[in-house]
N, C-alpha and C positions, 0 to 999 in steps of 0.2 A: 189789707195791703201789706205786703212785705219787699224788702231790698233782697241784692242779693247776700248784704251782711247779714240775713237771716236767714235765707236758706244753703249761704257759703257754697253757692254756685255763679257759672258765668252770669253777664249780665242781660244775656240774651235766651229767650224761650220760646218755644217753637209748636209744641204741641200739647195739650190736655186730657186727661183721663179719670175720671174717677171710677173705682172698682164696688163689688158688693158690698162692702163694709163701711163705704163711704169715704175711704181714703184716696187722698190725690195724687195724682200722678203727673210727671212735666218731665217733656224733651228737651234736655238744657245741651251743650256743649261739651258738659264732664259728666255724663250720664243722665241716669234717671233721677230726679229728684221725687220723691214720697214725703206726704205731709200728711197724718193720722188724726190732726187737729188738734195736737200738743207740741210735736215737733218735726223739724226737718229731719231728712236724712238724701244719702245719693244710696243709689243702686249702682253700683261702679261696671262700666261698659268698655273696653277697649276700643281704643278710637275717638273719632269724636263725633258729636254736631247730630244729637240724637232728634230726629226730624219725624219721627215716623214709630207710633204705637197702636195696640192694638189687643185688646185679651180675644184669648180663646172660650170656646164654652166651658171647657174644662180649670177656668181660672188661667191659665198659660196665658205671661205677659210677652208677647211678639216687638221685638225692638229694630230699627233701621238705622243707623247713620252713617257716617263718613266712611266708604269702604266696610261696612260691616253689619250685617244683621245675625238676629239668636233673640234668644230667650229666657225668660225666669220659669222657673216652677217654682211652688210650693214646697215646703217642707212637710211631714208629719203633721209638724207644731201648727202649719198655717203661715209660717215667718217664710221669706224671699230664700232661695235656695242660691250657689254659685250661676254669672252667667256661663249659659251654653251656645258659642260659636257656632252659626252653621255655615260659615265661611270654608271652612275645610269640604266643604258639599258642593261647593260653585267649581269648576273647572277652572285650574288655576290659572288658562287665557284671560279668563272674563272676570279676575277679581278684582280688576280696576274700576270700580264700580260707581265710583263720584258721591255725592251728596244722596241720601236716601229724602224721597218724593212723600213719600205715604207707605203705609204696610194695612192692609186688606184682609180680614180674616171671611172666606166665603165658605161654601158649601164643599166647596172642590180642591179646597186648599189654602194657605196664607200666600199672599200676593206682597211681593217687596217691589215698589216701585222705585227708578231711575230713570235719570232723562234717554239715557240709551241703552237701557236694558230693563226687562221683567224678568222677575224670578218667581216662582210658584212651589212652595213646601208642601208635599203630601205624600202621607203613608212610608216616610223617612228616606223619598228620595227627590232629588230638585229639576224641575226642568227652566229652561231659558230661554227666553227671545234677546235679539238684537233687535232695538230697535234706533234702527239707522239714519242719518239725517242731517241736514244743516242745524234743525231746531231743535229741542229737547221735547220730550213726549211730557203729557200731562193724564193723570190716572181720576177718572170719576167712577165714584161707585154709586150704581141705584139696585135696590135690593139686592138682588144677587147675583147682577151681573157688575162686571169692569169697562168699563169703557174707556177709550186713550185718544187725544187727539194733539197735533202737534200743528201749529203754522205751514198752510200750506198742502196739508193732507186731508180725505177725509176722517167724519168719526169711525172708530174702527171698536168693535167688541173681540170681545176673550170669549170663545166657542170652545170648549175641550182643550185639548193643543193646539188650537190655530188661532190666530189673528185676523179675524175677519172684514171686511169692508161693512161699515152698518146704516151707513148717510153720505152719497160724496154729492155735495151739492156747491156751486162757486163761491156762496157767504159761508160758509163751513169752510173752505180750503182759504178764501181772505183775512182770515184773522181768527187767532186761538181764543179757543172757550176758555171763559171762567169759570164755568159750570154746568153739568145736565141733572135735571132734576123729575123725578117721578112726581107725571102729574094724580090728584087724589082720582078724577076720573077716567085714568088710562092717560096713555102719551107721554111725552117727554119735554120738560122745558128747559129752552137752551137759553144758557146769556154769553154774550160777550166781554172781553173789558172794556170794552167803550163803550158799555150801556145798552145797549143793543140786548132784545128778546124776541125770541120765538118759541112758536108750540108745535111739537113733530106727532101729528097722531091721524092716521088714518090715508100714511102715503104723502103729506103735504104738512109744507113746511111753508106758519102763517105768523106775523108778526103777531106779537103777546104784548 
């Protein structure tokens, strides 16, 4: 157990990582924090309210927060290199970006989630969705797809560049998922936050 007198970050933390070498990683409010299992330290991020992590296969730490996502590389040595900004890549309409959701590292690209926008890195150029709304979108990932769903809408998958329709059914559009989950036998298990389950596999969609 530590405070944050120990790891001399905010008092609130958000998200978890450990890397190949066994060292820890946390989305605090003043960066990254890393803990090696002798000492703290920050990864210093510009901005704030680091919400959203993620490595690459290639070791590359993928970061999201407040108005801002980039990344760590390694050094030669193996040690954290300066962060890289890819805020300069967003089209400077859409760098209002709010609180970072989740960051996604798929097949297709790293995925930066926000309540009203997706951004997608790959091959060192960005593309963008608006995603529009009364509600804020929410990002689930099962293997290697993304999927989004917001109060009120159906579930919707990430297809190439498009944003596809994936389930509109009336308990999907009455209340936001908490989660979609890859069943071991095929299909997909949905919960609600009021407790509420379902299994979507084979066309139909049956309480779980």
């Amino acid at each position: 157990n530590w405070t944050m007198r120990d790891y001399e970050g905010f008092a609130q933390n958000w998200v978890g990582l450990t890397d190949a070498d066994g060292r820890v990683y946390i989305g605090n409010r003043d960066g990254v924090l890393m803990y090696d299992g002798q000492a703290w330290r920050v990864l210093p991020v510009p901005g704030l309210f680091m919400r959203g992590l993620a490595f690459a296969a290639d070791g590359r730490l993928y970061v999201g927060g407040t108005n801002e996502i980039g990344y760590f590389d390694r050094t030669p040595l193996g040690e954290w290199g300066p962060y890289v900004s890819l805020i300069p890549q967003v089209p400077a309409a859409e760098r209002d970006l709010g609180d970072s959701r989740h960051v996604h590292v798929l097949p297709d690209g790293v995925y930066f989630t926000f309540a009203r926008r997706l951004l997608r890195w790959r091959d060192g150029r960005m593309h963008s969705w608006a995603l529009t709304g009364e509600w804020g979108t929410y990002p689930y990932r099962v293997g290697d797809r993304l999927y989004l769903h917001r109060l009120g809408d159906p579930l919707r998958v990430v297809v190439g560049d498009e944003i596809q329709v994936f389930l509109d059914r009336p308990e999907i559009r009455a209340a936001r998922l908490g989660d979609v989950i890859a069943m071991p036998d095929g299909g997909l298990l949905l919960t609600w936050l009021n407790g509420r389950t379902a299994r979507w596999q084979d066309g139909q969609l049956k309480p779980w």
